[in-house]
N, C-alpha and C positions, 0 to 999 in steps of 0.2 A: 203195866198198870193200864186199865181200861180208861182212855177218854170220851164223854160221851158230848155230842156236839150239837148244836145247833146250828142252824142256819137261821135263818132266813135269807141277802139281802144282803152274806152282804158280801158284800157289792163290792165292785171296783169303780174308780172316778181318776178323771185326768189328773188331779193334784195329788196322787197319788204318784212318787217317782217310779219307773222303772228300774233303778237300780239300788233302792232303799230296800232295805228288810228292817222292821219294826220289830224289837223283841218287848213281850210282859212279861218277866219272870221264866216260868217254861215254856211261853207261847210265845210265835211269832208270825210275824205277815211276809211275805214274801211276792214279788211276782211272779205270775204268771204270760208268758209273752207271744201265746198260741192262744187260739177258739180253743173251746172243747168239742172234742168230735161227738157224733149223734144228730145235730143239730139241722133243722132245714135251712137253705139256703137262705129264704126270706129272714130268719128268725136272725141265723149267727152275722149278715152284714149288718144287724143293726147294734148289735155289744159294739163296747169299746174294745179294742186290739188287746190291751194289757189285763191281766184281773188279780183277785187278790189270791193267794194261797195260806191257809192257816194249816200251822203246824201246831202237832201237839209232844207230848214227851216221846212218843212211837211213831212219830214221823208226820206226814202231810195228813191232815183231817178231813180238808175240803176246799176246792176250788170254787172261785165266784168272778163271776163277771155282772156289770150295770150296764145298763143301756146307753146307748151315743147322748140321749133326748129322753127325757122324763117326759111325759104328758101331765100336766096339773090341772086345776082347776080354777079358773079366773077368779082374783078375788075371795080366794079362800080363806077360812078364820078356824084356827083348830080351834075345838069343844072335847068336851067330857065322851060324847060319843065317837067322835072321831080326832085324830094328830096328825095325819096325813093327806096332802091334798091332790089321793090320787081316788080311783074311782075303782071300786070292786072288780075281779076279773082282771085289771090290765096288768102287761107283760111288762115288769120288771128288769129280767135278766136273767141269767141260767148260772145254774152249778154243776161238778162235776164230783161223785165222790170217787176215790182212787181204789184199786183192786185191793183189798186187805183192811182196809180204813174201817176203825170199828164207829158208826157215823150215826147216830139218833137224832128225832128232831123234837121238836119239846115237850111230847107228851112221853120221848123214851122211847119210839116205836122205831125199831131198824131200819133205813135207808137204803136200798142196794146199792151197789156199787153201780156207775153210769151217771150219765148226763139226762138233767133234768133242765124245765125251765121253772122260772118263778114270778109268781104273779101275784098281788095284790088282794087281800081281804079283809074282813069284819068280821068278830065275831057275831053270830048269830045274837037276838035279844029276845033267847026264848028261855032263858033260866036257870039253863043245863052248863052253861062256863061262866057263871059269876065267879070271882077269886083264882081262876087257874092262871090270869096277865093284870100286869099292872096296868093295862092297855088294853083296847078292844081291834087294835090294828095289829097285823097280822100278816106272814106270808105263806105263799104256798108251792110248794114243789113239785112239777107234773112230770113224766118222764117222758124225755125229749121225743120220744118213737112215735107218741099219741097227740103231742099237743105242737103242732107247726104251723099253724099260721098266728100271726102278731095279734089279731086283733082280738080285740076286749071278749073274754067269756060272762055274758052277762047272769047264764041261768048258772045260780048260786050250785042248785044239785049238781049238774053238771060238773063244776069245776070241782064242786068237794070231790064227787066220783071218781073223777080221773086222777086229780091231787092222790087218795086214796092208796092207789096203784103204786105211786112210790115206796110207798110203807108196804106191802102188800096187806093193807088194811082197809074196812069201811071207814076206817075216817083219814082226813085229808092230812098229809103232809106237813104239820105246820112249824112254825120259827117266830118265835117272836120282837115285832117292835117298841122302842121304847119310846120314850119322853122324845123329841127330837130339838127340843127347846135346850137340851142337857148337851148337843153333840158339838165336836169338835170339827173346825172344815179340816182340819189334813187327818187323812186315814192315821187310826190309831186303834190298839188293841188292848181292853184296860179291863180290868175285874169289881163286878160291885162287889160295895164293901156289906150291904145287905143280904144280899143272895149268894154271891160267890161266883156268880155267872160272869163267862165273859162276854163284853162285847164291842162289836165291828164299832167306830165313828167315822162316817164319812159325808162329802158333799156328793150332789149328783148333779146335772144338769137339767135345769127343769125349763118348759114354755108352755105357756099358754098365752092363745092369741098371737103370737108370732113375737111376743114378748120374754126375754128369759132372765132367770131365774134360780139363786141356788137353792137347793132341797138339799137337808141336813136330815141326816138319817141315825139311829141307833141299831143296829141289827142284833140279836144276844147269838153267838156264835157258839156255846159252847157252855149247856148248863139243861138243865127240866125243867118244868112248872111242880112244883111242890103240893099243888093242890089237886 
């Protein structure tokens, strides 16, 4: 039976044990206790060591790592236009999909197999994705070969471009975020009861201004957008 998957995001976080596996039903988390290879140097010292691994009924779906340190935004207040208090373009964490893994991201667009990284976005508010996220936050998946330095890609084209590439599509990779006010701090793997989607809950480490901070996250790991 074909599962089709999402990412985005998610993530792995230190309250996450290394020796827990989390089962839902047919699905489970799992750790991961390697990098994933592909990655540059600068990019992979900065994941956490452990990441998550979601299985699905045919075996491992997709690998994820989060970052040591979240970047936030001082003072941030989620709105209707954004949930997240991270800035477009910035570097997330990276995934890995495994050789044979049937792996889509939530427009349904194939994934290749290989290490990507993931980073940060919006959707555009130009008319063209009203109704396809309950959310306008968003991540995106680059393929590690093209996108190795950490810092922020600010020109939107740019990163959809390259995003793109993973799918080997013009449009960008993506995975959607949810409510984060809904998530759970210890990783967990749960199914909505509206959609059927599953998805990631986890915390991440967040600072700004040399202040920290936890960021609570929903990533949907394993479902489409319907619209």
């Amino acid at each position: 039976m074909t599962v089709r998957i999402l990412l985005a995001a998610a993530l792995l976080t230190s309250a996450f044990s290394t020796s827990c596996v989390v089962a839902a039903d047919d699905h489970q988390l799992k750790p991961v206790k390697e990098s994933p290879k592909g990655l540059s140097p600068e990019i992979e010292k900065l994941l956490e060591p452990v990441g998550h691994q979601v299985h699905g009924e045919d075996g491992a779906l997709v690998e994820l790592w989060i970052l040591k340190s979240l970047s936030v935004k001082p003072g941030f207040k989620p709105g209707f236009s954004q949930l997240y208090p991270f800035t477009p373009g910035q570097l997330l964490g990276a995934m890995r999909v495994p050789k044979g893994a049937d792996y889509t991201d939530f427009r349904g667009q194939q994934i290749s197999a290989g290490t990507c990284t993931l980073r940060y976005g919006l959707q555009p508010e130009d008319g063209n994705h009203l109704g396809t996220s309950e959310t306008a936050d968003f991540i995106l998946a680059l393929p590690a070969k093209i996108d190795t330095k950490p810092a922020t890609i600010k020109d939107f084209d740019k990163l959809s471009e390259r995003s793109g590439k993973a799918a080997g599509s013009t449009h960008p990779a993506i995975f959607s975020l949810l409510d984060p006010a809904k998530a759970e701090k210890e990783a967990a793997l749960k199914q909505d009861g509206s959609t059927d989607h599953w998805v990631l809950n986890f915390t991440g480490k967040g600072i700004a201004k040399g202040k920290k901070s936890d960021v609570k996250v929903r990533l949907v790991v394993v479902g489409e957008s319907e619209a």
